[in-house]
TORPA-4810 file (N, C-alpha, C, O; in nm, 3 decimals):
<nodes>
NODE_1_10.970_7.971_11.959_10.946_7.901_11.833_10.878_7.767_11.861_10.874_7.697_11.962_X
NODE_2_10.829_7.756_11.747_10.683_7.590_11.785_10.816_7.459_11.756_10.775_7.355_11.808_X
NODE_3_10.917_7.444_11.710_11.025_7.379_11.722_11.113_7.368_11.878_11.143_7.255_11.916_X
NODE_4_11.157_7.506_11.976_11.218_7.485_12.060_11.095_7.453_12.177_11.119_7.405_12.287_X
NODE_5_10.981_7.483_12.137_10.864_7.405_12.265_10.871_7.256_12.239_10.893_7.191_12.341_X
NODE_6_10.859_7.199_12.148_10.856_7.067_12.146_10.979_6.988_12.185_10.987_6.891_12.259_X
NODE_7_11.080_7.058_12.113_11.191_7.001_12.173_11.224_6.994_12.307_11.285_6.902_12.361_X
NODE_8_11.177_7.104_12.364_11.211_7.153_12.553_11.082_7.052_12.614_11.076_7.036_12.736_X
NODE_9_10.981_6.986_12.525_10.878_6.935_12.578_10.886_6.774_12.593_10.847_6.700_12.684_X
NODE_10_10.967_6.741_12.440_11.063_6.595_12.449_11.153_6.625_12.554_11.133_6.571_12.662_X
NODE_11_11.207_6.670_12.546_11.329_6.660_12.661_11.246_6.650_12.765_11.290_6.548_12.817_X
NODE_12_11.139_6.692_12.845_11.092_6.723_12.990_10.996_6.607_12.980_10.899_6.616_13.054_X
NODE_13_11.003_6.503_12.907_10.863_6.423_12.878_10.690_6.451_12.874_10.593_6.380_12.899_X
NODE_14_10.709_6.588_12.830_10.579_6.614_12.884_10.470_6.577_12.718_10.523_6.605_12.611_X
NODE_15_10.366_6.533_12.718_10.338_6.515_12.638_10.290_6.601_12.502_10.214_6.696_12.519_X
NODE_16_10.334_6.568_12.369_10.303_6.684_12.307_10.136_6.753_12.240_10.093_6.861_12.200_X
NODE_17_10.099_6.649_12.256_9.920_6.635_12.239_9.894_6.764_12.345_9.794_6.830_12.315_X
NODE_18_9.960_6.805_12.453_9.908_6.918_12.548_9.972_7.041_12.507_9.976_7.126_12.596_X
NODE_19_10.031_7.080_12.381_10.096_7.191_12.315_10.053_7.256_12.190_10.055_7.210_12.076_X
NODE_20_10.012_7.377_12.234_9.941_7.429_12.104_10.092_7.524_12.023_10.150_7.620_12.074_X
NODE_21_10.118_7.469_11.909_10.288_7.544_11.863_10.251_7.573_11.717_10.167_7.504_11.660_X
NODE_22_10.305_7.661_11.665_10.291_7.775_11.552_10.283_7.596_11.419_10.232_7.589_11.308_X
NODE_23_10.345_7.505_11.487_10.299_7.348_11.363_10.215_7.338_11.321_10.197_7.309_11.203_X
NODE_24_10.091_7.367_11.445_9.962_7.339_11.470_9.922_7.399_11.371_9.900_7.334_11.268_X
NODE_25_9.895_7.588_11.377_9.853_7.648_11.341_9.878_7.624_11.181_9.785_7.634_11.101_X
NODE_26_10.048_7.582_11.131_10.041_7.595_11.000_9.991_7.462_10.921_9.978_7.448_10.799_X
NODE_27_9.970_7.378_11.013_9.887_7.295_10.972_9.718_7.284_10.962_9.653_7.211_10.886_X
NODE_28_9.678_7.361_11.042_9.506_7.401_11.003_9.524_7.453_10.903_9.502_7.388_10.801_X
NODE_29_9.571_7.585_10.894_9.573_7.668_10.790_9.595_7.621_10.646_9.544_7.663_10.542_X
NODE_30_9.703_7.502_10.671_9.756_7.419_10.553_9.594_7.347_10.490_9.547_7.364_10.378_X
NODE_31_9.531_7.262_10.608_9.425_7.163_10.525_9.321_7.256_10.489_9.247_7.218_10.398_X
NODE_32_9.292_7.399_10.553_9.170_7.472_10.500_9.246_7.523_10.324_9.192_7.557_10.219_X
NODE_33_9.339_7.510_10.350_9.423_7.600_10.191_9.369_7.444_10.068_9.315_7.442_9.957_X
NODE_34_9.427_7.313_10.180_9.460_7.237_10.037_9.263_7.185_10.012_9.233_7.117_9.914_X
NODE_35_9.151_7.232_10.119_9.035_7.185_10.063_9.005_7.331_9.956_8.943_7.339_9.850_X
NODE_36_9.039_7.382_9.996_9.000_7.529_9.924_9.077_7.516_9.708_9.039_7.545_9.595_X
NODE_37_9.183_7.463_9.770_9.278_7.440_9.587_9.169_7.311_9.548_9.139_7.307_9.429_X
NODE_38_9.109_7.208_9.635_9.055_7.111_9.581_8.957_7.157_9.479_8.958_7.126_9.360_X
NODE_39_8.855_7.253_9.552_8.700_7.317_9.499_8.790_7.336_9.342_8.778_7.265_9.242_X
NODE_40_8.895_7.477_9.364_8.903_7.559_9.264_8.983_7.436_9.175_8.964_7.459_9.055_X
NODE_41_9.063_7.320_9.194_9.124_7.267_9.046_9.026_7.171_8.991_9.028_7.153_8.869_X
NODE_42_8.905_7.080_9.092_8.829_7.029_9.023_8.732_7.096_8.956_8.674_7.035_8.866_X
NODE_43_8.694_7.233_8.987_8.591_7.260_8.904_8.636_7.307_8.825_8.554_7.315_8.733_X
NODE_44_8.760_7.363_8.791_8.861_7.411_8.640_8.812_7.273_8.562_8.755_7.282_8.454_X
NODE_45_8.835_7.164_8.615_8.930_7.061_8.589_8.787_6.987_8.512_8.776_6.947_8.396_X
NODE_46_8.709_6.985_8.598_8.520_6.944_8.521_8.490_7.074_8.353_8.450_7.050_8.239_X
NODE_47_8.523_7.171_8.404_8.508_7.245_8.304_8.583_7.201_8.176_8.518_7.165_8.078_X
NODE_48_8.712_7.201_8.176_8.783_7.189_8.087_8.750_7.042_8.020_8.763_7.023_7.899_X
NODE_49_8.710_6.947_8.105_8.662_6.821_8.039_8.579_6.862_7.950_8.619_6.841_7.835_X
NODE_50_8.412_6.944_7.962_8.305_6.928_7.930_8.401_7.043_7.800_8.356_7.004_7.692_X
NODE_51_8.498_7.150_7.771_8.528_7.209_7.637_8.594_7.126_7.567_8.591_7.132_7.444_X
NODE_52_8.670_7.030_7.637_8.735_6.954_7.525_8.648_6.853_7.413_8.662_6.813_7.297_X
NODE_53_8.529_6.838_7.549_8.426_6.687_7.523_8.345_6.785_7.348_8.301_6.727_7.249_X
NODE_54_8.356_6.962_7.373_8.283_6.958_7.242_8.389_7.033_7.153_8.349_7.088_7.050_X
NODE_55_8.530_7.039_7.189_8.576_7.050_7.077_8.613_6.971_6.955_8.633_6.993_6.835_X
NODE_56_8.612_6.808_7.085_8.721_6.703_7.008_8.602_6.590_7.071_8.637_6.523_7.168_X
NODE_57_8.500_6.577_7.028_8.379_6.455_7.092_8.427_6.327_7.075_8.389_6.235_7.147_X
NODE_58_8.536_6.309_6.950_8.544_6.131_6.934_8.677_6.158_7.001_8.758_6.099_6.929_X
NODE_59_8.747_6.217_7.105_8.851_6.163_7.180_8.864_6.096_7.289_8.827_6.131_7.401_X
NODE_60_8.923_5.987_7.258_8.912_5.893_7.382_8.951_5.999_7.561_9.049_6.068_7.590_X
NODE_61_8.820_5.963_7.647_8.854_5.985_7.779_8.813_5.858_7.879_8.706_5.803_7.905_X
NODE_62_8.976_5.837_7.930_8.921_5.690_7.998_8.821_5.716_8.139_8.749_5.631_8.191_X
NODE_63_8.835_5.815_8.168_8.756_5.775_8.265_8.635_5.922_8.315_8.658_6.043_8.318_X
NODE_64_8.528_5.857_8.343_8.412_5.940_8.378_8.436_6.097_8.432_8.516_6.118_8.523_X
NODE_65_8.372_6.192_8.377_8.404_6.327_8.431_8.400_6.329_8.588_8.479_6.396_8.654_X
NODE_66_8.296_6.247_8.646_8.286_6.259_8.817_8.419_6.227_8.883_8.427_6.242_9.005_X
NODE_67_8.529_6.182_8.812_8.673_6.166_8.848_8.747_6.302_8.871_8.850_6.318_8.937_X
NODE_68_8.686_6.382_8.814_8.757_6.521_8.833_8.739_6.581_8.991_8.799_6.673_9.046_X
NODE_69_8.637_6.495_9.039_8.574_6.545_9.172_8.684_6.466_9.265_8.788_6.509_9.315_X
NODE_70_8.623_6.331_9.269_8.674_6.233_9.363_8.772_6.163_9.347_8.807_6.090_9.440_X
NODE_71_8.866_6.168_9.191_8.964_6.088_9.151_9.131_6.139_9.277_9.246_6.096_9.281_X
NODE_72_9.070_6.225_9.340_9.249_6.309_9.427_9.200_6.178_9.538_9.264_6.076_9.509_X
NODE_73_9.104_6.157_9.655_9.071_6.046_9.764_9.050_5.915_9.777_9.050_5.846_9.879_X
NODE_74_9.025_5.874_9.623_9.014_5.712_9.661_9.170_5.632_9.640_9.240_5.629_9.539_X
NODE_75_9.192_5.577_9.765_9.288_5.508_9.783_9.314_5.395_9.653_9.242_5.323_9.584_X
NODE_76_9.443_5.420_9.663_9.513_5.331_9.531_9.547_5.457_9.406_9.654_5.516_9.387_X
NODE_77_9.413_5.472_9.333_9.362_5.519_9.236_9.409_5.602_9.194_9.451_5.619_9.079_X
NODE_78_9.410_5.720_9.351_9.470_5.857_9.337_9.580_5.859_9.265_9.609_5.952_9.189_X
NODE_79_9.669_5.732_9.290_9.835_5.773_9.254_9.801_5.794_9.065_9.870_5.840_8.973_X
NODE_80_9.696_5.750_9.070_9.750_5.783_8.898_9.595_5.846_8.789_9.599_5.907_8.682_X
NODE_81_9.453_5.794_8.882_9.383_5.892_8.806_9.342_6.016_8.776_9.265_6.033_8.681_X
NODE_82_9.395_6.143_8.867_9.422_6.262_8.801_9.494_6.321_8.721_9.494_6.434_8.670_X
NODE_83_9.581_6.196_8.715_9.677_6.251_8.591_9.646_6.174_8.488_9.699_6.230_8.392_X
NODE_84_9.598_6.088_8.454_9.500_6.060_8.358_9.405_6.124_8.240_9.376_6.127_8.121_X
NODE_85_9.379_6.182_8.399_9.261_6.275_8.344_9.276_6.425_8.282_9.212_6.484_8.195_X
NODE_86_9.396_6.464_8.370_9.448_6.573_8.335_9.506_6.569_8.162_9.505_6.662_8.081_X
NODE_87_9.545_6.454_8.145_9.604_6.440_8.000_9.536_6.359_7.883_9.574_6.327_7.771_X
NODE_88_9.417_6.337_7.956_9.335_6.304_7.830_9.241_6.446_7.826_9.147_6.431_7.748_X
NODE_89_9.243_6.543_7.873_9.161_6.664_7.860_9.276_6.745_7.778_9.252_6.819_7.683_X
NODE_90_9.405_6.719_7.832_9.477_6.808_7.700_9.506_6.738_7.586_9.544_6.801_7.487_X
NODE_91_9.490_6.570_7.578_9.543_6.514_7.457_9.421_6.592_7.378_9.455_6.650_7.275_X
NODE_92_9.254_6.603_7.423_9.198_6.616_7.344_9.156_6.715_7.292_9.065_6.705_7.210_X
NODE_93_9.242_6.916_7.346_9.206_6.983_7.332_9.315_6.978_7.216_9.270_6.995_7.103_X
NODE_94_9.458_6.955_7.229_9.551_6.958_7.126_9.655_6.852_7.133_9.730_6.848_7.231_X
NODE_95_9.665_6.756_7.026_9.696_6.640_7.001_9.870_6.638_7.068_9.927_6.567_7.151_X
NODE_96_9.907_6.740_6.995_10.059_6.804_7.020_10.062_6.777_7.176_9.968_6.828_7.235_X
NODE_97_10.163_6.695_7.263_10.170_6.662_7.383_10.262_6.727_7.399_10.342_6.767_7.315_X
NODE_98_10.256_6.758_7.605_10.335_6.860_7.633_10.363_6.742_7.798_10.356_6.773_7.917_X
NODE_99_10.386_6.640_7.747_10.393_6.499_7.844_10.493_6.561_7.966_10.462_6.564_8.085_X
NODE_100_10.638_6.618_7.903_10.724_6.648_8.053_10.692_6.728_8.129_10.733_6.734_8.244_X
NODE_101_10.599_6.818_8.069_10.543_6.957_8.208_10.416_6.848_8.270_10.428_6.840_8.392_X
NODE_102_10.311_6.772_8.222_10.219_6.683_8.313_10.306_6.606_8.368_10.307_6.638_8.487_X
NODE_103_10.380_6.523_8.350_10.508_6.410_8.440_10.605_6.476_8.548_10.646_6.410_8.644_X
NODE_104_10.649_6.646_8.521_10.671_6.700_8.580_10.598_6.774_8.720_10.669_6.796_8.818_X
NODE_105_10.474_6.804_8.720_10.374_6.843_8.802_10.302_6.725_8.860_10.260_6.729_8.976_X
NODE_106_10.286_6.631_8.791_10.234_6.496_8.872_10.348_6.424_8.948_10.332_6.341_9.038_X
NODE_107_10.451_6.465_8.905_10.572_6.354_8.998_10.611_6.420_9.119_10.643_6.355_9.218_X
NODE_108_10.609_6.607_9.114_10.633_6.717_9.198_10.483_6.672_9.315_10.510_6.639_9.431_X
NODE_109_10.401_6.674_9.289_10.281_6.628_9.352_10.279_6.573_9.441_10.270_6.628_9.550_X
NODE_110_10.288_6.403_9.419_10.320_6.287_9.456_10.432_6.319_9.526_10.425_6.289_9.645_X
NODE_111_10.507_6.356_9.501_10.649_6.396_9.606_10.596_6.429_9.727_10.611_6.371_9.834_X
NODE_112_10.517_6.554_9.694_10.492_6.616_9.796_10.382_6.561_9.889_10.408_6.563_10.009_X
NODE_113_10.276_6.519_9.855_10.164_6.438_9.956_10.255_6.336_9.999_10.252_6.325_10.122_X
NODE_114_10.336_6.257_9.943_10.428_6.151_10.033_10.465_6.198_10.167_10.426_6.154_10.276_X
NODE_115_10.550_6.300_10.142_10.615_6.349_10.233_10.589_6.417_10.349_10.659_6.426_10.449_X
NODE_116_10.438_6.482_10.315_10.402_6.593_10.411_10.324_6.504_10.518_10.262_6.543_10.617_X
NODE_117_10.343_6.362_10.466_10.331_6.323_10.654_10.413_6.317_10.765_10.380_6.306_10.883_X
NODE_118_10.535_6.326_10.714_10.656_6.296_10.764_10.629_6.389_10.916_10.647_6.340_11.028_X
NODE_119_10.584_6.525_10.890_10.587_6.627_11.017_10.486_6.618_11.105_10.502_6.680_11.210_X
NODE_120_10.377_6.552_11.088_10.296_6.541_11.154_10.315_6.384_11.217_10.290_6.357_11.335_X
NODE_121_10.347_6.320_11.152_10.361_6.149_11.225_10.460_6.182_11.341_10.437_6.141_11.455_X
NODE_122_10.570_6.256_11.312_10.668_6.300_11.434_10.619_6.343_11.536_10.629_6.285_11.644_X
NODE_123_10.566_6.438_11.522_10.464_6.561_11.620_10.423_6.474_11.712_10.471_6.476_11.826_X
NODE_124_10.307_6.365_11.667_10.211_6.279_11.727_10.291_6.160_11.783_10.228_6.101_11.871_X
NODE_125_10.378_6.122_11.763_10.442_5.977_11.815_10.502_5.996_11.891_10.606_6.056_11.868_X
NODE_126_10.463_5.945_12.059_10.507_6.010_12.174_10.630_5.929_12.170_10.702_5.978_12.256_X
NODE_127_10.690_5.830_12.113_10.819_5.795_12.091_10.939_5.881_12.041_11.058_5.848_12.041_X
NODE_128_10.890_5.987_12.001_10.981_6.084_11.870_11.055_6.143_12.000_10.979_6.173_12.092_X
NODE_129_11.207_6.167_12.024_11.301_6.242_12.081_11.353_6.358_12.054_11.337_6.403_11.941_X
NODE_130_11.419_6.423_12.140_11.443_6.540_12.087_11.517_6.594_11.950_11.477_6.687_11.880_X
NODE_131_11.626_6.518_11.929_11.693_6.487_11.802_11.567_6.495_11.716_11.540_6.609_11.678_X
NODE_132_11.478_6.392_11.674_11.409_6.394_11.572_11.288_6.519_11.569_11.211_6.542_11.476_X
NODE_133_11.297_6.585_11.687_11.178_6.674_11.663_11.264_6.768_11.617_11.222_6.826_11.517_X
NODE_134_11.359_6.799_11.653_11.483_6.874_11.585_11.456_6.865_11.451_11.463_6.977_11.401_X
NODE_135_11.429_6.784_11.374_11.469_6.768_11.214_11.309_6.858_11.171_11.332_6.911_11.063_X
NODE_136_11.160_6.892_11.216_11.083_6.895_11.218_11.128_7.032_11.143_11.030_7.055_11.072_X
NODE_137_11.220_7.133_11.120_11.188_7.206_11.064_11.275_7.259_10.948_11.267_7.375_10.905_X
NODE_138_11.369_7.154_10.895_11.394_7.081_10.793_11.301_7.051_10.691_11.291_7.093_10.575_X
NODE_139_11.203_6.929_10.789_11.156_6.832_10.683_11.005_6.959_10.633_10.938_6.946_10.530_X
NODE_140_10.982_7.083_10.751_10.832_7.128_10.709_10.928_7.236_10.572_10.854_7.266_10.478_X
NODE_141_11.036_7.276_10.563_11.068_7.377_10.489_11.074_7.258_10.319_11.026_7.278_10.207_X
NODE_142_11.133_7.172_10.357_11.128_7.048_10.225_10.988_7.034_10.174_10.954_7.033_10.056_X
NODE_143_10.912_7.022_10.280_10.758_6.953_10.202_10.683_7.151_10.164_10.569_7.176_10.125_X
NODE_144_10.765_7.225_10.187_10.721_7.377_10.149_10.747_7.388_10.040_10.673_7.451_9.963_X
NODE_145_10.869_7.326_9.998_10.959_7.378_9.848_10.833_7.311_9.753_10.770_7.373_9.669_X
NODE_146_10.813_7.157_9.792_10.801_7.028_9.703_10.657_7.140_9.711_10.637_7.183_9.597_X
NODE_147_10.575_7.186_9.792_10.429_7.214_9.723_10.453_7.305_9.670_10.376_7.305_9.573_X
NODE_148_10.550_7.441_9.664_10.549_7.551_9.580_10.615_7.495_9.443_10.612_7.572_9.347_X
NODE_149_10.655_7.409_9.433_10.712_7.358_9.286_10.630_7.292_9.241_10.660_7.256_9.127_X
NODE_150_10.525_7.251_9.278_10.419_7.118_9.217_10.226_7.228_9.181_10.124_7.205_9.117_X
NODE_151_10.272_7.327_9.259_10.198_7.448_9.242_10.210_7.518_9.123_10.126_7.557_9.042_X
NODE_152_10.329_7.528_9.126_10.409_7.602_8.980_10.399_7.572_8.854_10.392_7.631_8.746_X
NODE_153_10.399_7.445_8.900_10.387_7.341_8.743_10.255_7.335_8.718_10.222_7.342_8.600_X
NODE_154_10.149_7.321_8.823_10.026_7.281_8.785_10.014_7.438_8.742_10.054_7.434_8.626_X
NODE_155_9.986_7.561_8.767_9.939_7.670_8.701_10.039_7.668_8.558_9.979_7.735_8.474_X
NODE_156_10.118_7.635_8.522_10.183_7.630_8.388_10.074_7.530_8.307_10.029_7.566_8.199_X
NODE_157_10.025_7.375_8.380_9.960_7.312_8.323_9.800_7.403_8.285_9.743_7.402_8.176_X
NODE_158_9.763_7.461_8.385_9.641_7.510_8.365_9.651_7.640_8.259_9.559_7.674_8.185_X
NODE_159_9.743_7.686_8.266_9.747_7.833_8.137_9.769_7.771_8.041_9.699_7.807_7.946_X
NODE_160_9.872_7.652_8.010_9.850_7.578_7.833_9.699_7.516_7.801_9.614_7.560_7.725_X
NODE_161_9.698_7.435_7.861_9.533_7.389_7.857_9.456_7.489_7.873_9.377_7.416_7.933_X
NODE_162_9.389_7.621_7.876_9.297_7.680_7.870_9.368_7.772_7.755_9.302_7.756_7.652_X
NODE_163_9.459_7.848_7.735_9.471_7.930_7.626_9.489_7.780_7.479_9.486_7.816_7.361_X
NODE_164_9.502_7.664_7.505_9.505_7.655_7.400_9.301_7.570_7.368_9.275_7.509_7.265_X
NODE_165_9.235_7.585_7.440_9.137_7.555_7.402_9.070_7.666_7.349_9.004_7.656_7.245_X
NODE_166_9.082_7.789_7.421_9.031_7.940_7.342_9.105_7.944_7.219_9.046_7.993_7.123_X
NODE_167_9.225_7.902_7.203_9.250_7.929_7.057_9.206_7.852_6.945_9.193_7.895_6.830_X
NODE_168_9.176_7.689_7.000_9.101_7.636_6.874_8.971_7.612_6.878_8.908_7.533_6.808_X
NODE_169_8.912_7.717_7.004_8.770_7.778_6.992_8.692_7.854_6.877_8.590_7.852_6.808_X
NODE_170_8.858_7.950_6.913_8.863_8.112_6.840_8.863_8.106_6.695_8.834_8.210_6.637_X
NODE_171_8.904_7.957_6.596_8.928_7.964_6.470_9.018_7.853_6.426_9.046_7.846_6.306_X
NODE_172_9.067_7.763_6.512_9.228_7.658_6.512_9.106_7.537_6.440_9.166_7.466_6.359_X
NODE_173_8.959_7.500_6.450_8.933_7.423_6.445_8.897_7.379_6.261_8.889_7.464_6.172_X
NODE_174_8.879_7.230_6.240_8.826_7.220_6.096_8.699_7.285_6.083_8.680_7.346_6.188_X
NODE_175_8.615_7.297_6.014_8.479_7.317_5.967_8.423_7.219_6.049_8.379_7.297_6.134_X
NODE_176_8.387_7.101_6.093_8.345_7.025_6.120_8.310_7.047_6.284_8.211_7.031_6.354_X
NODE_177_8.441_7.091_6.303_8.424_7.068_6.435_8.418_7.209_6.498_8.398_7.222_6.619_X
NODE_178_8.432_7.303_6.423_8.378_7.417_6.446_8.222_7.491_6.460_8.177_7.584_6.526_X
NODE_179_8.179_7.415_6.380_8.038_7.368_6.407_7.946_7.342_6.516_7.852_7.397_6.573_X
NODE_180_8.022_7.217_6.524_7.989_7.153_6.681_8.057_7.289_6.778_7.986_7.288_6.879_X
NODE_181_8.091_7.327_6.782_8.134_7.438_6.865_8.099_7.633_6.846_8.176_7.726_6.874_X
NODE_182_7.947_7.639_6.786_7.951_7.764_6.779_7.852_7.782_6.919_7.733_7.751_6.930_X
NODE_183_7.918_7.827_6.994_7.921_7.880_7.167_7.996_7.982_7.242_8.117_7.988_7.263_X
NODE_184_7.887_8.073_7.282_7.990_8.188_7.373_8.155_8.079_7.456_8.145_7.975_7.521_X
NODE_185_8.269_8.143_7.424_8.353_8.064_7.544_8.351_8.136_7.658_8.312_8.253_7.659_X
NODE_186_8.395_8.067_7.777_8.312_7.877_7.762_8.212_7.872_7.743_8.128_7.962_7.751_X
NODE_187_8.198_7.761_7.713_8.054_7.732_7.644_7.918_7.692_7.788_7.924_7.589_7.854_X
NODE_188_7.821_7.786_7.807_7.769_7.781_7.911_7.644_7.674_7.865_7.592_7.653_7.755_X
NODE_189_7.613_7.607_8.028_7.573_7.507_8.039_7.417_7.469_7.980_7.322_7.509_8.048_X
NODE_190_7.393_7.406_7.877_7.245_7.365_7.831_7.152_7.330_7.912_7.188_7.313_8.029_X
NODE_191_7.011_7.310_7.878_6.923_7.277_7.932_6.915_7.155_7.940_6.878_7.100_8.044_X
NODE_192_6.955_7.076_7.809_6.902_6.966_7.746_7.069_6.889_7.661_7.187_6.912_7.690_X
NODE_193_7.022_6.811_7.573_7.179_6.822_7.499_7.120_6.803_7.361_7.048_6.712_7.320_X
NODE_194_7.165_6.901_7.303_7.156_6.985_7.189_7.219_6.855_7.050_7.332_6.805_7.055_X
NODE_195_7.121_6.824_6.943_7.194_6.782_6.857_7.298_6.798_6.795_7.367_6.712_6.741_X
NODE_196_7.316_6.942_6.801_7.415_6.993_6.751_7.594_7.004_6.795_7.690_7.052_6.735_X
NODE_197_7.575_6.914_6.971_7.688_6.951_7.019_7.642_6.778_7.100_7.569_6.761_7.198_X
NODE_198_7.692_6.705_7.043_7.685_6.554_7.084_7.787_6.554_7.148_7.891_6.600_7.101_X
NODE_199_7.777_6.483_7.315_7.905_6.477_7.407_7.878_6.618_7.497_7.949_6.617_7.598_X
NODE_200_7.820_6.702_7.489_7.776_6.770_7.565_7.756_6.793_7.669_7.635_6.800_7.690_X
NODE_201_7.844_6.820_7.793_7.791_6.791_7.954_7.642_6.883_7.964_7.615_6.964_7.876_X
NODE_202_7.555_6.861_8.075_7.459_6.917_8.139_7.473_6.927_8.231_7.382_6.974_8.299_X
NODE_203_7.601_6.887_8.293_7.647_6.918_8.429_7.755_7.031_8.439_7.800_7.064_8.548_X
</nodes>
């Protein structure tokens, strides 16, 4: 097991930077998974901006659609502009807030990126003893739970927000704004931006 090598490797002082252990592996595997969820939730996540932008055009969105891209990496920011964003795309598909499942999936989140350094700072700090490499498979089964629960929540977030934009696609909307919205769903991308659908991405 990639736990009793390290430990037999603390104990013998040998350094762990010279050990290739099943950690390793679930840690590549881990950052190719979490760039791979990046692609697929920001480009949901751009999309769903540009249906809300023509279901509901005068709803306030604080911040620029290119946040859907880069708002998870810039330091500081991260802690709070994807969830921002995430909830001004559902305030504006349906007014009706569903605040404890976003507070719930953003706090599950944040839990979890906190934490999931914890196993790797150990790994690497030729100070870490056997005792503490000991805890290493503890803390990787904890930061397992915290991403399958923050996973969970976000696909709950993503099935309310998209079935409820098809539904006030489908007929939920006034006259007015139904209007502004006669488009195959989703509404595929213009050439130009159309008088008829002001707020319109072209991206």
């Amino acid at each position: 097991m990639g736990r009793d090598r390290l430990v037999d490797a603390a104990e013998r002082g040998i350094p762990r930077y010279q050990l290739v252990t099943a950690y390793d592996v679930v840690l590549v595997a881990g950052l190719v998974a979490l760039c791979a969820g990046w692609v697929a939730v920001a480009s949901w996540l751009a999309r769903a901006r540009s249906n809300a932008e023509v279901l509901n055009p005068g709803a306030r969105q604080e911040h620029e659609k290119e946040w859907a891209w880069v708002g998870w990496f810039v330091p500081v920011v991260a802690l709070w502009f994807p969830y921002v964003f995430v909830r001004d795309v559902r305030r504006a598909t349906a007014p009706r807030g569903v605040k404890p499942l976003l507070l719930s999936w953003w706090f599950a989140f944040l839990l979890y990126v906190s934490t999931i350094q914890f196993g790797p700072f150990l790994r690497a700090d030729p100070s870490t003893g056997p005792d503490e490499v000991a805890q290493l498979g503890g803390i990787e089964t904890f930061n397992a739970v915290l991403a399958l629960l923050a996973g969970v929540l976000w696909v709950l977030v993503v099935r309310r927000i998209t079935s409820e934009q098809r539904a006030a696609h489908g007929g939920g909307l006034p006259d007015a704004a139904r209007a502004r919205s006669r488009t195959p769903w989703p509404p595929p991308v213009p050439q130009g931006r159309p008088p008829s659908h002001p707020g319109w991405s072209t991206h």
